[in-house]
C-alpha positions as CSV (number, residue, x, y, z in Angstrom):
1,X,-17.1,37.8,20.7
2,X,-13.8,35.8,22.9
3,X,-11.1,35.8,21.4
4,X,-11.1,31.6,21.3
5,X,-14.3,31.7,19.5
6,X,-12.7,34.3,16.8
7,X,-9.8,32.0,16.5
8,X,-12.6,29.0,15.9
9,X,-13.5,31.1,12.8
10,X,-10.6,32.0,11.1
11,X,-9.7,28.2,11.8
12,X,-12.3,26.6,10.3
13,X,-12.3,28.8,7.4
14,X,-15.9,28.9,5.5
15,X,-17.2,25.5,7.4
16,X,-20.1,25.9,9.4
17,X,-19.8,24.9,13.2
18,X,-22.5,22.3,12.6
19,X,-21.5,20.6,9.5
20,X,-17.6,20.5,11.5
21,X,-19.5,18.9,14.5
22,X,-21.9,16.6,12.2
23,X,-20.6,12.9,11.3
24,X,-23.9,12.7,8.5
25,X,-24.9,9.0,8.0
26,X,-24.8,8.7,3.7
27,X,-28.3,6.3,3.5
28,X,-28.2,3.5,1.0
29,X,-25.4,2.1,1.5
30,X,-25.9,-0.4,3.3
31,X,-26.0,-4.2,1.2
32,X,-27.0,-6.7,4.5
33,X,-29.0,-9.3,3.2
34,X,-32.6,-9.4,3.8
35,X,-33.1,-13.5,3.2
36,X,-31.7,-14.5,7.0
37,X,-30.9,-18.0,4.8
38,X,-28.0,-16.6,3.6
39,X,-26.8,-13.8,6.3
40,X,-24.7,-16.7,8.3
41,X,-22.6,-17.7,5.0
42,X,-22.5,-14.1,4.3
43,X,-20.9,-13.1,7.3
44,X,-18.5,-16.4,7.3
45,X,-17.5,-15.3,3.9
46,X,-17.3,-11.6,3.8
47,X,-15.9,-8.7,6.0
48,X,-18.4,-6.5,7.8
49,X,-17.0,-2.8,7.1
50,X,-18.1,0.4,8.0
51,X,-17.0,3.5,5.5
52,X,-15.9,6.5,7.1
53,X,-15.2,9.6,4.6
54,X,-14.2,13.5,4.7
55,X,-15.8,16.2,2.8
56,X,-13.5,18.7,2.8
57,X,-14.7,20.1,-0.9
58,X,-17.3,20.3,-3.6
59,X,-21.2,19.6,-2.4
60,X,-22.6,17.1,-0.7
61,X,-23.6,15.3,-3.6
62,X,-20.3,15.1,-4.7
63,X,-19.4,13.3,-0.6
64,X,-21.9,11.1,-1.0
65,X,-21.0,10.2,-4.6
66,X,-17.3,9.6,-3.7
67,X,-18.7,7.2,-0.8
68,X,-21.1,5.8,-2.9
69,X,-18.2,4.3,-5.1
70,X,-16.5,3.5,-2.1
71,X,-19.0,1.2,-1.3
72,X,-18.8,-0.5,-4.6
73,X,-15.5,-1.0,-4.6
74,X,-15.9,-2.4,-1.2
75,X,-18.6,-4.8,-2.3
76,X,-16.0,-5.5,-5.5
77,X,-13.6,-6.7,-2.9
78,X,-15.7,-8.8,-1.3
79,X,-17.4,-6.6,1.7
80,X,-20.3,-5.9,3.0
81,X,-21.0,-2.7,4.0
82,X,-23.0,-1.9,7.2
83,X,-23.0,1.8,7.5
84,X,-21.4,5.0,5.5
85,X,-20.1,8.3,8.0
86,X,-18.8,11.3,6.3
87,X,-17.6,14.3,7.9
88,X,-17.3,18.1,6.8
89,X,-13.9,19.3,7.8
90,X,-11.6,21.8,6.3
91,X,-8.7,18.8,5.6
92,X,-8.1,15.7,7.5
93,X,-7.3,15.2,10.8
94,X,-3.7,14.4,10.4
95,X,-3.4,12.7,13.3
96,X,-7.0,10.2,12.9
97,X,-8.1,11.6,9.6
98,X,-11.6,12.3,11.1
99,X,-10.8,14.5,14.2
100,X,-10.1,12.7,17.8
101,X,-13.9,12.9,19.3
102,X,-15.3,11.7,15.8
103,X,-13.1,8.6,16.3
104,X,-15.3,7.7,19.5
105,X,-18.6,7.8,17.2
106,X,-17.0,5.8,14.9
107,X,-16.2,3.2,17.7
108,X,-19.9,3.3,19.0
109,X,-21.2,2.4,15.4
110,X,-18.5,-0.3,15.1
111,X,-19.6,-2.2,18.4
112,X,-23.6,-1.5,17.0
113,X,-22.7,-2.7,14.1
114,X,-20.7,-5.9,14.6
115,X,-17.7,-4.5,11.8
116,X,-14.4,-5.7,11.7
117,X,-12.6,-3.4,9.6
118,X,-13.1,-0.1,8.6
119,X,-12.5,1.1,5.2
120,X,-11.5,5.3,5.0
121,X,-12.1,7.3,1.9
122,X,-8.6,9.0,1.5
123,X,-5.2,7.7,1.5
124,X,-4.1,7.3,5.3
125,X,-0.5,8.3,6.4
126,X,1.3,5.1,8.7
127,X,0.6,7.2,11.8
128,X,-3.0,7.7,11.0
129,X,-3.3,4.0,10.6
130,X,-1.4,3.3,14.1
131,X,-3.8,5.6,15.5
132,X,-6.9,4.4,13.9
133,X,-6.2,1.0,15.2
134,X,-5.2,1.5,18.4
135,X,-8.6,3.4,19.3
136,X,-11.0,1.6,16.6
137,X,-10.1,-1.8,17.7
138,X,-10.5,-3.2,14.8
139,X,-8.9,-3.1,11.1
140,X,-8.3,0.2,9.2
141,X,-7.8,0.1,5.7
142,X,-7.7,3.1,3.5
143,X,-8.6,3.6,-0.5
144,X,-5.7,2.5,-1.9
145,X,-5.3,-0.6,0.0
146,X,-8.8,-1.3,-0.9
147,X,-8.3,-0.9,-5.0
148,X,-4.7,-3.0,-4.6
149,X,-6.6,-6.1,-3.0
150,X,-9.2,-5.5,-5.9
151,X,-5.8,-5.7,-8.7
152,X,-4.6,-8.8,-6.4
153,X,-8.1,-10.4,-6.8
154,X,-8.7,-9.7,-10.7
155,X,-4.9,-10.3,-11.7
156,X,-4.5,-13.4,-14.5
157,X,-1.9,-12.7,-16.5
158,X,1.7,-13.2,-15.1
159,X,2.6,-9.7,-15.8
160,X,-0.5,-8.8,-14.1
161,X,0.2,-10.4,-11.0
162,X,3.7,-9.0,-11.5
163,X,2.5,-5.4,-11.7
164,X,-0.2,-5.7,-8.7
165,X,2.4,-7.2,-6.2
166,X,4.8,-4.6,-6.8
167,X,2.2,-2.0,-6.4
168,X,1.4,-3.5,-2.9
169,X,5.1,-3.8,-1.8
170,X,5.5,0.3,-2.7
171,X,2.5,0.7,-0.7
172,X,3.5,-1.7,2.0
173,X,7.1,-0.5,2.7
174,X,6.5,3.1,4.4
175,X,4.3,1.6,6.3
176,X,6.0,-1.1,8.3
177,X,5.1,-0.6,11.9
178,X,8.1,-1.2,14.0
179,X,7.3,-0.1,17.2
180,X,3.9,-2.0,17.7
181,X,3.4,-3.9,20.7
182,X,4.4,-7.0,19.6
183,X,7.9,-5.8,19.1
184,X,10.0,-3.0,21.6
185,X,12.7,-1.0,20.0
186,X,16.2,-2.0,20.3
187,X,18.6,-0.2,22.5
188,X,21.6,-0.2,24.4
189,X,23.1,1.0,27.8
190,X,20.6,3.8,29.2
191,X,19.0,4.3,26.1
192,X,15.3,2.0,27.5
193,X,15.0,4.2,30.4
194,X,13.0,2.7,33.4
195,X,11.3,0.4,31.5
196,X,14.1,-0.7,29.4
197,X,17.2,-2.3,30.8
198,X,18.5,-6.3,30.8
199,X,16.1,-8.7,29.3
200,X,13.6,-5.9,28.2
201,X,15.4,-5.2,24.9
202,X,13.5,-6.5,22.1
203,X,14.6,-7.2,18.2
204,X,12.4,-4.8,16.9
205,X,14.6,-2.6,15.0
206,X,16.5,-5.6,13.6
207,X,13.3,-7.1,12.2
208,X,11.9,-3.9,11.0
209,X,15.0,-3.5,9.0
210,X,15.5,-7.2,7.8
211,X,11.9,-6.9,6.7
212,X,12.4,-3.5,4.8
213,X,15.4,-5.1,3.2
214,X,13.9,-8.1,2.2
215,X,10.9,-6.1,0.3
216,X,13.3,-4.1,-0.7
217,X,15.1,-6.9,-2.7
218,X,11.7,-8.1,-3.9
219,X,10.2,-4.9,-5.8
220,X,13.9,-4.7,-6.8
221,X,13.3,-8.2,-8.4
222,X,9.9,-7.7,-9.7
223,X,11.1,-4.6,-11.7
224,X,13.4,-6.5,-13.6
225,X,10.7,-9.2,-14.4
226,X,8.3,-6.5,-15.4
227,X,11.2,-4.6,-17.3
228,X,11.7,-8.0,-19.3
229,X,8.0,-9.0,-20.0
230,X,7.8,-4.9,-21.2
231,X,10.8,-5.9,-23.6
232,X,8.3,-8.3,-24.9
233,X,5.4,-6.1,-25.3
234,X,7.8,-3.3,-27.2
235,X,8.7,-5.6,-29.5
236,X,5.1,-6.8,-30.2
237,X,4.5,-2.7,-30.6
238,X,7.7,-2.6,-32.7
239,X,6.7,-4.4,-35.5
240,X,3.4,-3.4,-35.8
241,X,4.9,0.5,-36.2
242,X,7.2,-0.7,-38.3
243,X,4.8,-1.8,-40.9
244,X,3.1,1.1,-40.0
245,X,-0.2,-0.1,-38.3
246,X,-2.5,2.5,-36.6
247,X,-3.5,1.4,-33.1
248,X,-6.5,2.1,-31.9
249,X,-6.7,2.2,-27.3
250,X,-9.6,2.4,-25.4
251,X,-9.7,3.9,-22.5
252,X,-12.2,4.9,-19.3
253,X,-13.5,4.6,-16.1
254,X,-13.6,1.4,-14.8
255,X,-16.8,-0.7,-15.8
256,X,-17.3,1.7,-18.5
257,X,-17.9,-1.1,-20.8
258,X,-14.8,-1.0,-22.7
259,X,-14.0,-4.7,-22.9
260,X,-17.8,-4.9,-24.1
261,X,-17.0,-2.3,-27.1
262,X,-13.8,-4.0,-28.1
263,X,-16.0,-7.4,-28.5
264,X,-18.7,-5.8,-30.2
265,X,-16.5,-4.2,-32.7
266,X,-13.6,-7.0,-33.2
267,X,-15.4,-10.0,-31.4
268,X,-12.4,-10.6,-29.4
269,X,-14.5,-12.3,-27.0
270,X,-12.6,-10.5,-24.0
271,X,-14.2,-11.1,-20.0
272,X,-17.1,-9.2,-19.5
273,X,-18.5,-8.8,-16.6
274,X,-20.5,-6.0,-14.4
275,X,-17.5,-5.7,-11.7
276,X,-15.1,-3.0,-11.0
277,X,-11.4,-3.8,-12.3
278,X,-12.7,-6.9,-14.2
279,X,-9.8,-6.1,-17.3
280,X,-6.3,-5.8,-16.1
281,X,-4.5,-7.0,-18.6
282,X,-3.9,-5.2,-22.2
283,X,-6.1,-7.2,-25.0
284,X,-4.8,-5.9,-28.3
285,X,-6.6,-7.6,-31.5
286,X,-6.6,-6.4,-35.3
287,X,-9.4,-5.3,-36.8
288,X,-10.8,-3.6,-40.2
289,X,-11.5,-0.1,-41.2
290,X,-15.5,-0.7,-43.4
291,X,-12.9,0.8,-46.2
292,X,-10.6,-2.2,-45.3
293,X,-7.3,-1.1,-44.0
294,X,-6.1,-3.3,-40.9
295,X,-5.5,-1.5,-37.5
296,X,-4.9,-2.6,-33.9
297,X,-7.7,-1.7,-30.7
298,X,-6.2,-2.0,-27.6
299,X,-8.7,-2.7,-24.4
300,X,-6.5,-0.9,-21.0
301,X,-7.0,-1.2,-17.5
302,X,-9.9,0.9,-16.1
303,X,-9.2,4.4,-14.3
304,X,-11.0,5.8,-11.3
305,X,-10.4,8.8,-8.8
306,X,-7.5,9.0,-7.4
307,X,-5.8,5.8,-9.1
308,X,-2.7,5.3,-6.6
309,X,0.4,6.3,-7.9
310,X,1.4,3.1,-7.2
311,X,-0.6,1.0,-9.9
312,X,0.2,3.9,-12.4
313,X,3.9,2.9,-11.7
314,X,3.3,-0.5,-12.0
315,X,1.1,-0.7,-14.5
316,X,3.3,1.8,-16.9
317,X,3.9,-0.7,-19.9
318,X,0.3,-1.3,-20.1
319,X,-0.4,2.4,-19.4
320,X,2.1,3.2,-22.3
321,X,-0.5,1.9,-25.0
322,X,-2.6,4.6,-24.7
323,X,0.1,7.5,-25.0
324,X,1.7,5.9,-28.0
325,X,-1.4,5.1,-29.8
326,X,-2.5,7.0,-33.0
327,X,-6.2,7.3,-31.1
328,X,-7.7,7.6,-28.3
329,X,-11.5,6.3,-27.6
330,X,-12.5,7.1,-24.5
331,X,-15.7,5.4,-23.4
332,X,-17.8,7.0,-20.6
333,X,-20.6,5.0,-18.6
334,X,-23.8,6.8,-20.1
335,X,-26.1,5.2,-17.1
336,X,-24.1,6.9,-14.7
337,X,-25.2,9.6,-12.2
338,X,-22.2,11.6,-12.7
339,X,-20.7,10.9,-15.9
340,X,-18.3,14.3,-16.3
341,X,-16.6,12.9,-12.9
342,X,-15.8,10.1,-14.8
343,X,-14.6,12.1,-17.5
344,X,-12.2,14.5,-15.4
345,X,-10.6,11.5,-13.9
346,X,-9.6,9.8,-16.7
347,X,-8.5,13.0,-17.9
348,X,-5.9,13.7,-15.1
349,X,-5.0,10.0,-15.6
350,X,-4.0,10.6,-19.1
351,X,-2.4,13.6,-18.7
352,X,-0.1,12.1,-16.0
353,X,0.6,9.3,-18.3
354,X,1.3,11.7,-21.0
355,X,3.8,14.2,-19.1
356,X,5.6,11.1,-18.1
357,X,6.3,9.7,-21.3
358,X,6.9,13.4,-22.7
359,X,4.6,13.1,-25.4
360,X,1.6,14.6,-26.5
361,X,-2.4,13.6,-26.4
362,X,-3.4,11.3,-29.1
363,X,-6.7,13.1,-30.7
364,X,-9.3,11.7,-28.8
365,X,-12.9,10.2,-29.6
366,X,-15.5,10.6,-26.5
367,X,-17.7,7.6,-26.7
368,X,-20.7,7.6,-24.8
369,X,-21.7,3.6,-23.9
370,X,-24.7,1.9,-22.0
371,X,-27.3,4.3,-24.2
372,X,-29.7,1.8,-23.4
373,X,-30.0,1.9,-19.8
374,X,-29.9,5.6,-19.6
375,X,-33.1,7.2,-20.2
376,X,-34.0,10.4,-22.8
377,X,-33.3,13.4,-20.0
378,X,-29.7,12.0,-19.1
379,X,-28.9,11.7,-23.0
380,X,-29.8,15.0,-23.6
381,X,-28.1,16.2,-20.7
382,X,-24.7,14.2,-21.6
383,X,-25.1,15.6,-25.7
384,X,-25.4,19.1,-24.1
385,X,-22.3,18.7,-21.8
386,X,-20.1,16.3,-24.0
387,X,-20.6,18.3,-27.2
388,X,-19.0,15.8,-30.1
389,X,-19.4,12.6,-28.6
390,X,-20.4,9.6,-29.9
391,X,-23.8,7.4,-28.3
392,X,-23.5,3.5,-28.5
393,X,-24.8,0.3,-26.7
394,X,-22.0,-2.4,-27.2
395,X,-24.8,-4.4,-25.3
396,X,-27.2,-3.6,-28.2
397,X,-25.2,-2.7,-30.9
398,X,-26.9,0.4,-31.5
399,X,-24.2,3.5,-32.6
400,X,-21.5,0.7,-33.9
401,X,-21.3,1.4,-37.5
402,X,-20.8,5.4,-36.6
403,X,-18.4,4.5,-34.5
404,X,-16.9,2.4,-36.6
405,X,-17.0,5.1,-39.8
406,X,-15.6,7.8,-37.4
407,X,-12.7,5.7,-36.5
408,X,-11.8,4.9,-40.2
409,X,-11.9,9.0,-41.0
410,X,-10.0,10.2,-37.4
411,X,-6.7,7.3,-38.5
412,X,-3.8,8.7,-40.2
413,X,-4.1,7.8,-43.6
414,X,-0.8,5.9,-45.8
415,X,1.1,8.9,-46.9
416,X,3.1,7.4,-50.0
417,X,0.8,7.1,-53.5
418,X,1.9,4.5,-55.4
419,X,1.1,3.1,-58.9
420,X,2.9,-0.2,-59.7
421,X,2.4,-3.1,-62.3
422,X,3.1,-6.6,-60.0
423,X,3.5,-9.5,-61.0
424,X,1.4,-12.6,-60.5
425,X,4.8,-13.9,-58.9
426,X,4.5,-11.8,-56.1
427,X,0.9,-11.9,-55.2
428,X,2.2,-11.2,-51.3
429,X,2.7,-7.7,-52.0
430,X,-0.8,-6.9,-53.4
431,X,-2.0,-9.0,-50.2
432,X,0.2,-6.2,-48.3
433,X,-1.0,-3.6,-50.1
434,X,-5.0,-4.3,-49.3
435,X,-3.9,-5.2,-45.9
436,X,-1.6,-2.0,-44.5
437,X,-2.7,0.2,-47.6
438,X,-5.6,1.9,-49.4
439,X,-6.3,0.8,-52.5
440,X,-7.6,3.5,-54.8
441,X,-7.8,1.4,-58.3
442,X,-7.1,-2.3,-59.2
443,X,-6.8,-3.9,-62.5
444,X,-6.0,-7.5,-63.8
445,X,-3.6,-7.2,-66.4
446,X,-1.4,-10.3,-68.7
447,X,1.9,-9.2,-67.3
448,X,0.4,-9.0,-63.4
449,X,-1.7,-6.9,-60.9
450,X,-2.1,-2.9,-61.8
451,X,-2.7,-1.3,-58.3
452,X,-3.0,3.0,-57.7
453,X,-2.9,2.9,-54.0
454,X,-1.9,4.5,-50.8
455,X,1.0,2.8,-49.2
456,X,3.1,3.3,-45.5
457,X,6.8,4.3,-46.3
458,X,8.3,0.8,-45.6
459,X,5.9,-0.6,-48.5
460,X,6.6,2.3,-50.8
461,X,10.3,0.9,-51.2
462,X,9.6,-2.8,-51.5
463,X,7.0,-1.7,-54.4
464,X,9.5,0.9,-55.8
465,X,10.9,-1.7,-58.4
466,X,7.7,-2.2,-59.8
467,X,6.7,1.3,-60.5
468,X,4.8,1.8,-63.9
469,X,4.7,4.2,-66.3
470,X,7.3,6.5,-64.2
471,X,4.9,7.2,-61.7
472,X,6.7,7.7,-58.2
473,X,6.6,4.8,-55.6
């Protein structure tokens, strides 16, 4: 054995030389039109993008599954996808994320395909862009640029719009290019060299840094208008502790079918829609325990792997609902191919969210939704590995009312027992009392309203005066 080859080995670790040397077409993927009616307003309207992925772990299910949602978040943005590449490497290249000669390949099937961008399944590094580019010929664009122009598209709300922008400045500022050849580097005395000298001395540094500066001063600004619409929302989440109000946030992958649960259970009438990212901004509506005691259910922005940091920065007050909520539902897509992904990303999601804010978990309910397009084997599967969980259709309605019970057992209970004798006078307590309390007994008396109930602490001490019979309120 040479000793090259032996260093090829301990190199490439457990990789076989054929999977390194392999760029595997993932079939499927493509979504070209087969009515030639509509291919020339398809191709006016859409970009033509080839996805190019690395498998560096897991199986190659797992590659084909993370290219798989690629694609549909491609197609969410607007895309149509003409081919899907992966290739097995240790890590990326990280110089051209794919490996130099694997970049020629790429370039054959862009010029068969007729693509003009080209859409990698990582986060790319500036210089990985620059060199992408320069050999491709056409547009690179990695993962996270992909799910920002998704946030930019789906965006309503003006804090919404706020968050997404700021996201996409973050995202945009290490990655000026300065030294592209539209611009030369600016440079004095000797320092261009032969190809430098009088006349030859571009702006470029100047305009790289007046650009920098300038996006600089606008995420600088967009924090503060984020940091006062958050004021807003605190307040808003203020009171509703204050009078003691369990909340209630749902959370999941996105196109779980959350905003579809929080209409089936509240009829908030929230957006629904079968799209990627279609819920951006919080909806937060009161609702009813079957027992009658009021809380809140907050619908959050969706998750999915490897979330840039970026939109977890940006969207932090919305992301704070779900750590400061008394309870967590997490809803999981039960149609699905590989529902415990979904599950493990939202996880790490949380936990990030949680660490940040120094808190702890809320307790969590696993809720299982789209039981009706899943068939029998993949329900059993997903009650064997999600152990606890709850199965609904918010399409159907089927699983709401256990859903519904569970919820009213897993919320902290009032704490304070009260029994008070109140008069007819001050009817707005006893409307407080049904409302943030449980009501154990009621009687109509002469002299007012007898009520033995469980009360918050705030309500405790407005209903102190009226305490009957010496019994503690």
């Amino acid at each position: 054995m040479t000793e090259d080859y032996a260093e090829e080995l301990v190199s490439t670790g457990d990789l076989e030389l054929e999977d390194r040397s392999a760029l595997r077409r993932v079939a499927g993927l493509s979504t070209e039109l087969s009515d030639i009616t509509e291919v020339e307003y398809r191709q006016l309207r859409l970009e033509r993008v080839v996805l190019v992925g690395v498998w560096t772990e897991g199986t190659a299910e797992q590659a084909d599954a993370s290219l798989t949602e690629l694609s549909r978040l491609a197609e969410t943005a607007g895309s149509e996808v003409l081919e899907g590449l992966i290739q097995r490497r240790d890590r990326p290249d990280p110089a051209t994320y794919v490996g130099s000669g694997k970049v020629d390949e790429i370039f054959q099937t862009v010029l068969a395909t007729g693509a003009d961008t080209v859409i990698c399944d990582g986060e790319l590094s500036p210089g990985q862009l620059r060199q992408l580019e320069a050999r491709l010929k056409v547009k690179v664009i990695d993962r996270t640029a992909l799910i920002l122009d998704i946030f930019a598209q789906h965006a309503r709300s003006k804090e919404g719009k706020a968050q997404v922008e700021l996201a996409q400045l973050q995202y945009l500022l290490p990655r000026l290019r300065g030294w592209g050849e539209s611009l030369s580097r600016q440079a004095g005395g000797r320092a261009g060299g032969g190809n430098g000298g009088v006349g030859l001395r571009g702006p470029g540094e100047t305009k790289l840094e007046t650009d920098r500066r300038r996006i600089r001063a606008k995420i600088s600004k967009l924090r503060r208008e984020i940091a006062a619409m958050s004021a807003v929302r605190e307040t808003k989440r203020g009171r509703r502790v204050a009078n003691e109000v369990p909340s209630v946030a749902i959370a999941g992958y996105t196109n779980a079918g959350k905003s579809s649960l929080l209409n089936a259970i509240t009829g908030a009438g929230v957006l629904v829609e079968d799209a990627l990212f279609a819920t951006l901004d919080a909806t937060t509506r009161r609702t009813q325990t079957p027992d009658g005691r009021t809380y809140t259910l907050t619908d959050t922005v969706g998750f999915v792997r490897h979330l840039p940091h970026q939109l977890i920065e940006a969207f932090r007050s919305t992301l704070d609902e779900v750590a400061d909520a008394d309870l967590l539902v997490h809803v999981v897509d039960g149609s699905d191919d590989n529902p415990e992904w979904q599950v493990n990303a939202v996880r790490e999601v949380l936990n990030e969210i949680v660490e940040r804010n120094d808190t702890t978990m809320p307790p969590e309910v696993l809720v299982v939704n789209k039981i009706d397009a899943a068939d029998e084997l993949q329900l059993a599967r997903l009650r064997h590995l999600l152990p606890g969980a709850l199965f609904v259709s918010a399409h159907k309605g089927s699983g709401l009312d256990e859903l519904r019970e569970h919820l009213a057992t897993a919320l902290p209970r009032p704490d304070v027992e009260v029994d008070v004798l109140v008069p007819y006078a001050r009817g707005e307590l006893v409307a407080r009392v049904h409302r943030e309390g449980e009501v154990l007994a009621e009687r109509h008396t002469p002299e007012g309203t007898q009520l033995h109930a469980r009360v918050n602490g705030d309500l405790a001490g407005a209903l102190g005066q009226f305490a009957s019979n010496g019994a503690p309120a």
